[in-house]
C-alpha positions as CSV (number, residue, x, y, z in Angstrom):
1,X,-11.0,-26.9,-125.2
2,X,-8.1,-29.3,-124.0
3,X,-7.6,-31.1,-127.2
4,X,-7.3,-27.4,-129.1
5,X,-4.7,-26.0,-126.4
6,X,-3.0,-29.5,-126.8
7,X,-2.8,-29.0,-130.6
8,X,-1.5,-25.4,-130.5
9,X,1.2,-26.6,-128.1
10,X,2.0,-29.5,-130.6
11,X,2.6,-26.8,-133.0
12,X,4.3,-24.2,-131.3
13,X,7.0,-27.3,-130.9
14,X,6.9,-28.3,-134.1
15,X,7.5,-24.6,-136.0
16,X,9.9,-23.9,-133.4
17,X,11.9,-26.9,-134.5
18,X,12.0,-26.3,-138.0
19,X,12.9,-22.6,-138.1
20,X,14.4,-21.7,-135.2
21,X,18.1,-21.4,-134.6
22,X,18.1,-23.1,-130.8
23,X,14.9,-24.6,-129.5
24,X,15.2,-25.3,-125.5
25,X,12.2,-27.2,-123.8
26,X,12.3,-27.3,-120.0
27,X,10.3,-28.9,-117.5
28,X,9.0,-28.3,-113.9
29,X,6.7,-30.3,-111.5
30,X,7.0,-31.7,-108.1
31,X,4.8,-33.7,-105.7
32,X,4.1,-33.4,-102.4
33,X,1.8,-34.3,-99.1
34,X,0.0,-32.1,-96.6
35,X,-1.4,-32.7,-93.4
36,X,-4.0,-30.3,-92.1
37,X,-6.0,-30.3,-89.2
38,X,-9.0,-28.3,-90.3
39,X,-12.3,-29.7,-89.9
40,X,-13.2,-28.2,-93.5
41,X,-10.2,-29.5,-94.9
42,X,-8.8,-33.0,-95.3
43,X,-5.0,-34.2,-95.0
44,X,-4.0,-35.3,-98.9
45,X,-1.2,-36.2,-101.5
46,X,-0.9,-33.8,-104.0
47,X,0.6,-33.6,-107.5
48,X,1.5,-29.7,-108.5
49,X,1.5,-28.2,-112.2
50,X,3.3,-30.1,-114.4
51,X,5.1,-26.9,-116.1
52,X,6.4,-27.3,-119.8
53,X,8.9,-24.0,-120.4
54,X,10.0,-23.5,-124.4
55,X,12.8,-21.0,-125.4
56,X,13.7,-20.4,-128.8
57,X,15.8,-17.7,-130.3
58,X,14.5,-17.3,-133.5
59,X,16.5,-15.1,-135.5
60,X,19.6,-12.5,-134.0
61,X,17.2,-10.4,-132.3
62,X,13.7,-12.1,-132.3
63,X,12.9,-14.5,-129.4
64,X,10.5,-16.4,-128.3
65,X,8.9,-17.9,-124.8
66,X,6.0,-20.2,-124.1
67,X,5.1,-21.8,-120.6
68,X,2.5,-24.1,-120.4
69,X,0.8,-26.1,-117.5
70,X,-0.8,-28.9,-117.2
71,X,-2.9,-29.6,-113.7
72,X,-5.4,-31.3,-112.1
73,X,-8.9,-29.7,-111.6
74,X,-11.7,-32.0,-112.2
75,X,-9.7,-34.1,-114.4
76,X,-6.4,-32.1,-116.4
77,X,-6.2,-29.5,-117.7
78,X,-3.9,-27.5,-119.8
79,X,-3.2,-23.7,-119.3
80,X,-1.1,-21.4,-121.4
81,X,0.5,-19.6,-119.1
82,X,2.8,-17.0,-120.8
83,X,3.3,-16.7,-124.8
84,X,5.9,-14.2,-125.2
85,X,7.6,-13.4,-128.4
86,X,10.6,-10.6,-128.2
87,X,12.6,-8.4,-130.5
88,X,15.7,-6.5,-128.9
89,X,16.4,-3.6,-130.5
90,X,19.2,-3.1,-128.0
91,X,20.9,-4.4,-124.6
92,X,18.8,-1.3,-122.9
93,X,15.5,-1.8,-124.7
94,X,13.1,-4.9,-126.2
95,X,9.5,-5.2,-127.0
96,X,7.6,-8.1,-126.1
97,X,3.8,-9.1,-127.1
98,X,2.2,-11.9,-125.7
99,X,0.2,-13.0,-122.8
100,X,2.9,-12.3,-119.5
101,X,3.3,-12.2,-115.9
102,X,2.2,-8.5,-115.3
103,X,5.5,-6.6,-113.7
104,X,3.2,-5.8,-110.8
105,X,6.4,-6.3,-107.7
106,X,9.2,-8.5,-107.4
107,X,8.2,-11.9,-106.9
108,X,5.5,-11.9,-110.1
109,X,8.3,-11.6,-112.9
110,X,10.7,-13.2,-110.7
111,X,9.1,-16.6,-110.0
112,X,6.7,-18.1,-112.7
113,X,4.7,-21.5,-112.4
114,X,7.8,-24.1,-112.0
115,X,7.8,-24.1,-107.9
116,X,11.3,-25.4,-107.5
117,X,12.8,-21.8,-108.7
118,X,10.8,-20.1,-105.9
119,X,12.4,-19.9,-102.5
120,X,9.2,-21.5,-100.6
121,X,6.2,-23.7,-101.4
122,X,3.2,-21.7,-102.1
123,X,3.3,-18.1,-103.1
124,X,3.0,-14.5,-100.8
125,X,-1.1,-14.1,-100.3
126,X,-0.8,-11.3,-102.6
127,X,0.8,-12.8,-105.6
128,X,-1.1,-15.9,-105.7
129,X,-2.5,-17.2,-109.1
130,X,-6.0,-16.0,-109.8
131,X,-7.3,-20.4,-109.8
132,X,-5.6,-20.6,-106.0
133,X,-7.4,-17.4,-104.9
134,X,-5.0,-14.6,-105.6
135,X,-6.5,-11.0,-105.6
136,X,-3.6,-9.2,-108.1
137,X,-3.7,-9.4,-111.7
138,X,-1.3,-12.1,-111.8
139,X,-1.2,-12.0,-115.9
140,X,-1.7,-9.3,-118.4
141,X,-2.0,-10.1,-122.3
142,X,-0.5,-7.0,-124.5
143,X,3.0,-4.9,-125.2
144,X,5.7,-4.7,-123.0
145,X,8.2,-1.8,-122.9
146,X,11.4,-3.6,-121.1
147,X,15.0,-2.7,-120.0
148,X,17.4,-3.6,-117.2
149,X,21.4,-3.4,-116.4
150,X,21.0,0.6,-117.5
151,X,23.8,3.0,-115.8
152,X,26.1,2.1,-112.6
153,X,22.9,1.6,-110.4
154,X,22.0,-1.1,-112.7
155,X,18.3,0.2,-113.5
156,X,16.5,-2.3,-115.1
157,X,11.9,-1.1,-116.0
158,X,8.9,-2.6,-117.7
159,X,6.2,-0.5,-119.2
160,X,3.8,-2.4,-120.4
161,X,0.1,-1.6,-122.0
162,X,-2.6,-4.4,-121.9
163,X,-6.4,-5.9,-121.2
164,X,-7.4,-5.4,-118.1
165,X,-9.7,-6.7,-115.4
166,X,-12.4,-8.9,-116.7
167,X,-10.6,-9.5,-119.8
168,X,-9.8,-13.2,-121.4
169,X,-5.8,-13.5,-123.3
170,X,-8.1,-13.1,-127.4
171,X,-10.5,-9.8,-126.0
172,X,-10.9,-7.1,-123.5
173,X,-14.6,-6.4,-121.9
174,X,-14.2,-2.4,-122.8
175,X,-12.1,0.1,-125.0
176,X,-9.4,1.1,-121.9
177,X,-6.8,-0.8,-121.4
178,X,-4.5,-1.7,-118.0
179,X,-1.1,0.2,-117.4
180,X,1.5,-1.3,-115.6
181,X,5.5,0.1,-114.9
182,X,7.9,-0.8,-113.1
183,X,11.3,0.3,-111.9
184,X,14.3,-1.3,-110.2
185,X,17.6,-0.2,-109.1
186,X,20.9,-2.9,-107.6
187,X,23.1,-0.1,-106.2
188,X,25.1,-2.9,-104.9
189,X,25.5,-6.6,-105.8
190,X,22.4,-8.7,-104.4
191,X,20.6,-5.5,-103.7
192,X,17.4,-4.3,-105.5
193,X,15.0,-1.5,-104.7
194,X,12.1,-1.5,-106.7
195,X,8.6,0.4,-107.5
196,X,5.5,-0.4,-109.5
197,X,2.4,0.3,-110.4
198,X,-0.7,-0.6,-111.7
199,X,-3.9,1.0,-112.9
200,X,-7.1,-0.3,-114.9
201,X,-10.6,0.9,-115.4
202,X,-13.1,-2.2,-114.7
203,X,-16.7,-1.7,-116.9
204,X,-20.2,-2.5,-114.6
205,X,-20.6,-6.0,-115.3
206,X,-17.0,-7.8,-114.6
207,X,-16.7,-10.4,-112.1
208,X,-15.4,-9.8,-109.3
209,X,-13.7,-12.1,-107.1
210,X,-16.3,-12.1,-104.3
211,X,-18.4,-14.8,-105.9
212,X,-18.0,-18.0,-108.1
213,X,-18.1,-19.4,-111.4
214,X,-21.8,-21.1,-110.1
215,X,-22.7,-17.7,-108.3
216,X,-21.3,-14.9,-110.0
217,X,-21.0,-11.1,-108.0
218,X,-20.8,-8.3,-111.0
219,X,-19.9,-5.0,-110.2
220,X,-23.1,-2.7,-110.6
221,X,-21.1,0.8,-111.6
222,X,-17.4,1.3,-113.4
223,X,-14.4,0.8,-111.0
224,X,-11.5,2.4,-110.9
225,X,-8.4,0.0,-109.2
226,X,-4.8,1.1,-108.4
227,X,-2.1,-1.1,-107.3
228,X,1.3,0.7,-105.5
229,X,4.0,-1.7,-104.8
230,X,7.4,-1.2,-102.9
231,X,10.1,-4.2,-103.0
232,X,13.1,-4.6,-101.2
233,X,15.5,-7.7,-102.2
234,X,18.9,-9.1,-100.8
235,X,19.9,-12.5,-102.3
236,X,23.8,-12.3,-100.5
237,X,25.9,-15.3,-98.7
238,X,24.3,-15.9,-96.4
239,X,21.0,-14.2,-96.1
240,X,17.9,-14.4,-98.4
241,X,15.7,-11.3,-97.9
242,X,12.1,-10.6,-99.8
243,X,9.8,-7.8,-98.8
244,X,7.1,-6.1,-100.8
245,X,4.0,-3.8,-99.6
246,X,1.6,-3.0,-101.5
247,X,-2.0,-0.7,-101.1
248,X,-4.6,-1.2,-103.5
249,X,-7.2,1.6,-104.3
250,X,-10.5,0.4,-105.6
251,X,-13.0,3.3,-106.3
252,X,-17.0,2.4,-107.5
253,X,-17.9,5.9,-110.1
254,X,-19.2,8.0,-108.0
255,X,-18.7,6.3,-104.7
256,X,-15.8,6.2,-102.0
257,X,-11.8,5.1,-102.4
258,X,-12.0,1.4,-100.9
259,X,-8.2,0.6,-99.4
260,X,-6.5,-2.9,-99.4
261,X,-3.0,-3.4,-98.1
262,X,-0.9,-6.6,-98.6
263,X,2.7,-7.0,-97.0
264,X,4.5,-10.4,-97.1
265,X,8.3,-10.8,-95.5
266,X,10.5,-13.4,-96.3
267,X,13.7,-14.6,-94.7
268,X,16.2,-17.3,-95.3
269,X,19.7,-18.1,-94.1
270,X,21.8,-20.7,-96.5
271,X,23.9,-23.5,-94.9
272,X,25.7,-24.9,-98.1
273,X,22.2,-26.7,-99.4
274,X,20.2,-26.5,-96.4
275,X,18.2,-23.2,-96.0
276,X,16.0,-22.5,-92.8
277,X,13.4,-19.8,-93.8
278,X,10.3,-17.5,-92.1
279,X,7.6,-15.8,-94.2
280,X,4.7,-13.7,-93.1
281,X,2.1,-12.4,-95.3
282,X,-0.4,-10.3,-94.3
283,X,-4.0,-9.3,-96.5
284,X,-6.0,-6.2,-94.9
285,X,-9.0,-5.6,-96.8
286,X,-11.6,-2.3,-96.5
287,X,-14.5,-3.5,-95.0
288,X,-16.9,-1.8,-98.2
289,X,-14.4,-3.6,-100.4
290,X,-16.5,-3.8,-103.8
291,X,-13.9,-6.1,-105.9
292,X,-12.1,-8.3,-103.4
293,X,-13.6,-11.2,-101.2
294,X,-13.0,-9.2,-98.0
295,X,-11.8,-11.8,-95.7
296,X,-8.4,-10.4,-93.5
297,X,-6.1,-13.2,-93.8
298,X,-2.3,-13.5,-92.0
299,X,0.2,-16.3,-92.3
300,X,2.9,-17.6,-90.5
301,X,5.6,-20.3,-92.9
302,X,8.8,-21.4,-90.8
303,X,10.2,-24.4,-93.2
304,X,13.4,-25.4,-94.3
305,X,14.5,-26.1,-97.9
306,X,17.5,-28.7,-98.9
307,X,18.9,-28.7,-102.9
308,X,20.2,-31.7,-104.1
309,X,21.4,-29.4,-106.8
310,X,19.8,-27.4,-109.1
311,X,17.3,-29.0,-110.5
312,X,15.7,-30.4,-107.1
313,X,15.0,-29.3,-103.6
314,X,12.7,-31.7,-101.0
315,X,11.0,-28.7,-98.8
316,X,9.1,-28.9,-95.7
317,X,6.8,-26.4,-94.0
318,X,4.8,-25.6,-91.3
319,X,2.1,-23.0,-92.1
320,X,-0.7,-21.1,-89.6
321,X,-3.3,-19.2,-91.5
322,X,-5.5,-17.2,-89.7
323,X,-8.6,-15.3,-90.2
324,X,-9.5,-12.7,-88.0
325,X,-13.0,-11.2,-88.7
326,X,-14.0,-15.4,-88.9
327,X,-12.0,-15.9,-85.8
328,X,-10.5,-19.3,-87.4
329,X,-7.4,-20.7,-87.8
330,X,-5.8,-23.8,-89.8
331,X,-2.5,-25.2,-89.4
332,X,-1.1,-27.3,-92.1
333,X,2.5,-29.4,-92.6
334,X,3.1,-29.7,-96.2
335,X,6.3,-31.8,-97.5
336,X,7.2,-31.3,-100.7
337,X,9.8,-32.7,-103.4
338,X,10.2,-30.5,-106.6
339,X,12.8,-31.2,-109.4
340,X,13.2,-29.7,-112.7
341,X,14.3,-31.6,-115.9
């Protein structure tokens, strides 16, 4: 499976050479160590994804994007992240097809797998990726509808139609398909107010994320999932502000709404290239939760963040996790250099 993802990689490079007016190839990793003084968890080195990113414009008005990871698991392995090809029809509207980050918030579309564009180490609980544990359905593979800088409030959406939970990037376990839309406004400069939503019809028989790839848990009846999301942003000099709530509605046929709510909160305050900054992220899951792994989950990051310039930031951070219903907590110091090239 590597070698084939390797050789369609190889290719994308080399068509994209030949035919395309301007080929860009970009590159993201960084390294880092983490101490952690769980008894279930040792201290370690780590080496994060090692993130190719391709651009190409291809013609006038067709584009093209491709991001591809390579990381350790058991050995490496190589992930195609996002395959996106667009054609803008105008400056207000484009349509892309490919495998994306579904426009489910803020951060998802904002921040994709090279960690030195995000403004902390490790991603809000509820935007994780779906290999660290993430509940959301980080990416979606079918047609986007997309727009932004619209009218004097700026009004950017995404309106996009694709395979839903349970599905793999080449098929779709039944005949619905996901929705997903999204809507932002920037009344002001550095200020965006945003909305989304997300709904999907999961057939008896998915996966759900309550058991393993050893020890699968299937859901036994068709489930119905909504995802509202609210975002507030301010990038301004000198403040940094993220928040985003979201409730998640997960209904078995025939059986009860089961109510998830996720809220993270992020804060920064720039000095020149230092930045001090505070994140809390909080997961409250229903107790008869039939998709999630039900485990309440809050964290506490207070770390600070210096650029060299653009293209690398050494970050340190001190993160509590705690989980109530288990009554544990971990603490973990994680130091981390990321660069781009």
């Amino acid at each position: 499976m590597c070698k084939k993802y390797i050789f369609f990689f190889m290719l994308l490079l080399i068509v994209g050479t030949i035919q395309a007016q301007e080929t860009v190839i970009r590159g993201f990793s960084d390294v880092g160590a983490t101490y952690s003084d769980s008894d279930e968890e040792n201290s370690f080195f780590s080496l994060g994804q090692f993130d190719l990113y391709i651009t190409s414009q291809v013609t006038d008005r067709l584009s093209f994007v491709g991001e591809v990871v390579f990381e350790a698991e058991d050995g490496f392995i190589v992930d195609v992240e996002r395959v996106l090809a667009r054609y803008q029809i105008n400056n207000f509207f484009s349509i892309v097809l490919g495998k994306h980050h579904t426009p489910i918030g803020f951060w998802n579309t904002a921040y994709h797998h090279g960690n030195l564009l995000q403004p902390t180490i490790r991603r809000p609980l509820p935007f994780l990726f779906e290999d660290e544990g993430g509940a959301f359905p980080i990416h979606t593979t079918g047609i986007l509808f997309t727009g932004d800088n619209i009218g004097s409030l700026n009004f950017s959406y995404n309106i996009m139609i694709g395979n839903g939970l349970g599905s793999t990037p080449i098929s779709d376990n039944d005949k619905g398909k996901s929705f997903t839309g999204s809507f932002f406004i920037e009344p002001v400069e550095g200020v965006k107010l945003g909305v989304s939503g997300y709904v999907d019809k999961a057939s008896a028989g998915v996966s759900t994320l309550q058991g393993s790839e050893e020890t699968p848990v299937v859901l036994i009846k068709d489930m119905d999932q909504q995802i509202l999301t609210g975002s507030v942003v301010y990038f301004g000099t000198p403040i940094e502000l993220i928040t985003e709530y979201s409730v998640v509605s997960n209904k078995l046929n025939g059986g009860a709404v089961q109510s998830t709510t996720a809220f993270y909160v992020y804060g920064g305050y720039n000095f020149d290239d230092f930045t001090p900054y505070f994140r809390f992220d909080r997961m409250d899951y229903s107790k008869s939760e039939p998709y999630f792994r039900p485990v309440n989950t809050d964290e506490i990051i207070i770390g600070a963040r210096y650029d060299f310039n653009f293209l690398s930031s050494l970050r340190v951070e001190f993160q509590r996790q705690t989980f109530p219903d288990l009554d544990v907590e971990i603490n973990r110091l994680t130091t981390q250099l990321a660069f781009g090239f």
